[in-house]
C-alpha atoms as one frame of an Amber mdcrd trajectory, in Angstrom:
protein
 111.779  -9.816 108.217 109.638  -9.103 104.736 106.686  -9.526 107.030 107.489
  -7.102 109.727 108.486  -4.221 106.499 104.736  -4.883 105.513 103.497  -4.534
 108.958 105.282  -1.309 109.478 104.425   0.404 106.299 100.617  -0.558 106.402
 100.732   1.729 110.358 100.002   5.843 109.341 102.485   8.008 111.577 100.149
  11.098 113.257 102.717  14.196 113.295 101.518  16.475 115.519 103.137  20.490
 115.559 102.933  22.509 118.349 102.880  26.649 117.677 104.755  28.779 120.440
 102.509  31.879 120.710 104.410  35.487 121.867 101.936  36.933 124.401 101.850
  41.000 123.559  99.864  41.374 127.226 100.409  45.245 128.343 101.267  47.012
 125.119  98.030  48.179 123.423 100.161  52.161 123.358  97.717  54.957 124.034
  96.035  56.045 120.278  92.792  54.851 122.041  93.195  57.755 124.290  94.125
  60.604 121.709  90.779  59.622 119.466  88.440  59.710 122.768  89.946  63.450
 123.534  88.928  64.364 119.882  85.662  62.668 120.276  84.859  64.670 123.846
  86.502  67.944 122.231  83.790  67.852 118.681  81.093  66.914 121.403  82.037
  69.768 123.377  82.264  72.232 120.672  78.835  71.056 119.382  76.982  71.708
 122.647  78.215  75.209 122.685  77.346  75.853 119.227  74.046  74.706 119.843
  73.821  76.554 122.831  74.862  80.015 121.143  72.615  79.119 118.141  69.231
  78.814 120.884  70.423  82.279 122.907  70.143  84.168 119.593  66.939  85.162
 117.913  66.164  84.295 114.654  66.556  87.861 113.018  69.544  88.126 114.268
  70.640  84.486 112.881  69.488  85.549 109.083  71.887  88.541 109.570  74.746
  86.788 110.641  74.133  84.571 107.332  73.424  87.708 105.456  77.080  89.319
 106.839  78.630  85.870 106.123  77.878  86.148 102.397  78.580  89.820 102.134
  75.489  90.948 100.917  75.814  94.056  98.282  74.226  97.382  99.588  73.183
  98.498  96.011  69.592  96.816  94.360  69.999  97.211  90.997  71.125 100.293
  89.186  74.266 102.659  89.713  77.239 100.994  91.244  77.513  97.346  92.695
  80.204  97.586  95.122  79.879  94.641  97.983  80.110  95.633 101.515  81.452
  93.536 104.623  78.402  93.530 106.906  80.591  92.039 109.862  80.325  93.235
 113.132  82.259  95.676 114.936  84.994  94.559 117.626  83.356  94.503 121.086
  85.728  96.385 124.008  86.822  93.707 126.438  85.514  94.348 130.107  87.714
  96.071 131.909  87.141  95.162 135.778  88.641  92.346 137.362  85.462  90.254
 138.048  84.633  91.162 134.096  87.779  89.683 133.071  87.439  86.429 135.512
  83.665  85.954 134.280  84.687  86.166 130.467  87.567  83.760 131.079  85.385
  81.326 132.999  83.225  81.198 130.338  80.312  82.910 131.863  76.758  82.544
 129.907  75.783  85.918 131.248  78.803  87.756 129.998  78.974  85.667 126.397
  75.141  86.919 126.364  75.761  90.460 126.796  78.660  90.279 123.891  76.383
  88.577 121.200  73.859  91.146 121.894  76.394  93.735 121.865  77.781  92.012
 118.972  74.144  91.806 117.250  73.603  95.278 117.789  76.776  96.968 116.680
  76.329  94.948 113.052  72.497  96.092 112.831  74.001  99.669 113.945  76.550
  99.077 109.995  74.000  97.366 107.860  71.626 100.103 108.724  74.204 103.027
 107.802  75.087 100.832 104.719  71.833 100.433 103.530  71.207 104.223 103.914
  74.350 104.869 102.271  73.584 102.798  99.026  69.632 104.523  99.328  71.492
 107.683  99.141  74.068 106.630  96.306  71.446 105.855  93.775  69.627 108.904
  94.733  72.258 110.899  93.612  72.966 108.638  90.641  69.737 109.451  89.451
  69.855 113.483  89.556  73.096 112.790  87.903  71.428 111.082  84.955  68.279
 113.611  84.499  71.181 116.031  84.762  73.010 114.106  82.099  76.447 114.925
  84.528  76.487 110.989  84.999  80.144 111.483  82.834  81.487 114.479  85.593
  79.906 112.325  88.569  81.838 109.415  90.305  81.167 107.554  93.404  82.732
 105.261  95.672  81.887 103.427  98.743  84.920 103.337 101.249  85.217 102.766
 104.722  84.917 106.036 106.083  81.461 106.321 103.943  80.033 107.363 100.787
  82.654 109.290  98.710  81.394 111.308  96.078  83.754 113.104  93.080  82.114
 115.783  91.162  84.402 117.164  88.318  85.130 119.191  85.300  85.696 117.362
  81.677  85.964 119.313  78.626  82.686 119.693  78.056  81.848 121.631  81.103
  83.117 122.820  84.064  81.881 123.646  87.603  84.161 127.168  87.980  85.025
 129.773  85.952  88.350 129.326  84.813  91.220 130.421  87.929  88.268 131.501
  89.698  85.741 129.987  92.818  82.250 131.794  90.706  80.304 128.891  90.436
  78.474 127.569  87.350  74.961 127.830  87.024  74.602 124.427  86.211  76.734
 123.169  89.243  74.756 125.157  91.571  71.714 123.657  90.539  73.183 119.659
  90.971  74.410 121.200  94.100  70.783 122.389  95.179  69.487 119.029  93.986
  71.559 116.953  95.799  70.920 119.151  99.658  67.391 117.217 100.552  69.034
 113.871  99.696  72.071 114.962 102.104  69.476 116.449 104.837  67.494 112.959
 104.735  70.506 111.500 106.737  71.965 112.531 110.294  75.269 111.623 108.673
  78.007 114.442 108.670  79.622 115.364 105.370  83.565 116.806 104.415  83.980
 118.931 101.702  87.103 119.510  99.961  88.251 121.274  96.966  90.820 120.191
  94.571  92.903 121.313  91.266  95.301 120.747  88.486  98.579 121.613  88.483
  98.312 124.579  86.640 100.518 127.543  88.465  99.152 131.050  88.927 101.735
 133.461  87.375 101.308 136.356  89.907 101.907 136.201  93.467  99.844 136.423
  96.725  97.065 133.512  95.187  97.722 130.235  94.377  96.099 126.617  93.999
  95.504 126.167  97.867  93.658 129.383  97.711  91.358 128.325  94.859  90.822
 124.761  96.228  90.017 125.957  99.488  87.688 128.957  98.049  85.646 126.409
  95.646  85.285 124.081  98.611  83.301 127.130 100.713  81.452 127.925  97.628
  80.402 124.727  97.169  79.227 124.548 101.161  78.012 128.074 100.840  75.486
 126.981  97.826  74.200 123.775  99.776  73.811 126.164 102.928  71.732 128.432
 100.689  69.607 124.973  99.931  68.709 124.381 103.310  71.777 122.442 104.592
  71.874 122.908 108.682  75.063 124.441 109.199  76.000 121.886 111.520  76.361
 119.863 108.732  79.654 120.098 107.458  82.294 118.778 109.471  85.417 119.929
 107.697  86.081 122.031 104.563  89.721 120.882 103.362  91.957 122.416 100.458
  94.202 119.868  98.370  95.424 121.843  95.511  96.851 119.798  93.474  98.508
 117.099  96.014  96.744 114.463  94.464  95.711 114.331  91.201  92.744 112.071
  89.765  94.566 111.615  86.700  98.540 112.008  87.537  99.333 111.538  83.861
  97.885 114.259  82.848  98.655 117.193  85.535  96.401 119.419  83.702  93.789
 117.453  82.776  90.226 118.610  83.431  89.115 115.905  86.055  91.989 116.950
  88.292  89.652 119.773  88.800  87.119 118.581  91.423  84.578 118.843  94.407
  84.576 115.895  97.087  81.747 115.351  99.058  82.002 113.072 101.759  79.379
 111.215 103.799  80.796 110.110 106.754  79.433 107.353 108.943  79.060 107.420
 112.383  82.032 105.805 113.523  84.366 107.706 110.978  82.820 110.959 112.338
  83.475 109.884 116.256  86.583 109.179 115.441  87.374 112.579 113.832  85.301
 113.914 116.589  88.618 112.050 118.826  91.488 113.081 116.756  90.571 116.515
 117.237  88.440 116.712 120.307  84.808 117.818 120.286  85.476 121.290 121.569
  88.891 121.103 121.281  89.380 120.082 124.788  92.689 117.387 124.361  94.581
 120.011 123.153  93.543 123.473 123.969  92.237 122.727 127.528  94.816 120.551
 128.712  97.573 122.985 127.813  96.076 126.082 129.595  95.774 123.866 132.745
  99.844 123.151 132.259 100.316 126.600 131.800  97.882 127.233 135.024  99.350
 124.751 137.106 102.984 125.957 136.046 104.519 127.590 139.506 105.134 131.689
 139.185 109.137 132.442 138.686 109.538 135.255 141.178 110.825 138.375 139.176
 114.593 138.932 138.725 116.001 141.978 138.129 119.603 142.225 136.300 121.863
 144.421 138.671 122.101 147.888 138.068
């Protein structure tokens, strides 16, 4: 029996474990499928980007960049107000076929829009550049005039605003009165070359304080109306075409420069301003070139409007 113990314990016992593995067969999901439609999306998008990139020229490439960092219209000198150089909306075709090409994604159509495109934003950086030429122009008759203190100018959207006006050191008016200065008919006389080296059409209007006449039959929409035809009358005198001026307007004194003080001397001023193209079309629209939308179209009513036979109240 003590033999048979030794026997057994001098055998080693092999233990062998078998591992049950879960088959997952048939459920890899569907992520695989999202990350390919991302990667043939950026693929797509990166053709066409290179394809619009090789259909437009190289100039027109540097001003894209140039509109992309808003480039400033001024070079040193005066004021340094940035500009958005981006281009202007392009009308949507208006025919069917138009409409079904621009969908489909037509290369001829998506052409004809860059260019369009191209050539609308060369059409603003051009008037911007003149504008900015023609602001430090003026800024510099205002210096060697030493009026740079009654001289203010701003770039807007509609175009180069310009604010001449009084301070109490000098004023452009006799007192109540549209007789021009000496001295403000000369800046005036000055400044009619630098307007009459652009195509651009001007506005002129006239403000004032608040300042009340005492006797009847004038007031401040008078005198801001009269100084604004002086003011055109002078430049006329200069050379201006007459053609020039689009609009002569009278404010009085709806809105003050300096509402704080109502009678403050810079309330008192001349605006001059230069209009670009677009803002000068669409003025031309509001009111009609020859004041056709309104005058024409309501004497054809009134011609088309059937004859009411005459009555005659009984006797």
């Amino acid at each position: 029996m003590a033999l048979a113990n030794r026997r057994d314990r001098g055998k080693k016992t092999t233990i062998i474990r078998r591992q049950i593995k879960k088959s997952h067969a048939g459920h890899h999901g569907g992520a695989w499928k999202v990350a390919f439609a991302d990667f043939t999306l950026a693929m797509m998008a990166l053709f066409m980007t290179l394809w619009i990139v090789n259909s437009v020229s190289q100039s027109d490439r540097e001003e894209i960049v140039a509109a992309l960092h808003g480039q400033s219209i001024f070079f040193g000198g005066g004021m340094m107000a940035p500009l958005s150089h981006l281009p202007q909306k392009v009308v949507a075709p208006t025919d069917s076929r138009s409409n079904e090409q621009a969908k489909a994604g037509n290369p001829a159509q998506l052409k004809k829009t860059l260019e369009a495109s191209s050539a609308a934003m060369r059409m603003k950086q051009k008037s911007a550049r003149e504008l900015g030429e023609l602001a430090n122009s003026i800024n510099e008759i205002a210096l060697k005039a030493h009026m740079e203190s009654n001289l203010e100018m701003e770039i807007v959207p509609q175009g180069l605003r310009i604010l001449i006006k009084d301070n109490q050191k000098r004023s452009m008016f006799e007192r109540g009165s549209a007789t021009i200065m000496p001295f403000f008919r000369a800046l005036l006389t000055e400044l009619t070359p630098i307007f009459n080296s652009l195509d651009n059409k001007l506005i002129i209007t006239g403000h004032t304080d608040a300042m009340r006449y005492k006797g009847a039959g004038y007031n401040n929409w008078n005198l801001s109306g009269d100084r604004a035809l002086s003011a055109r009358r002078v430049m006329e005198q200069a050379g201006m075409p007459g053609d020039k001026v689009m609009q002569v307007s009278a404010m009085a004194d709806r809105v003050l420069l300096d509402a704080n003080n109502p009678a403050g001397a810079n309330n008192r001023r001349i605006e001059i301003m230069v209009l670009t193209h677009s803002a000068a079309d669409t003025l031309y629209q509001f009111f009609g070139a020859q004041g056709e939308k309104i005058v024409k179209p309501l004497a054809s009513r009134l011609e088309q409007r059937p004859v009411q036979p005459a009555t005659h109240a009984p006797r």
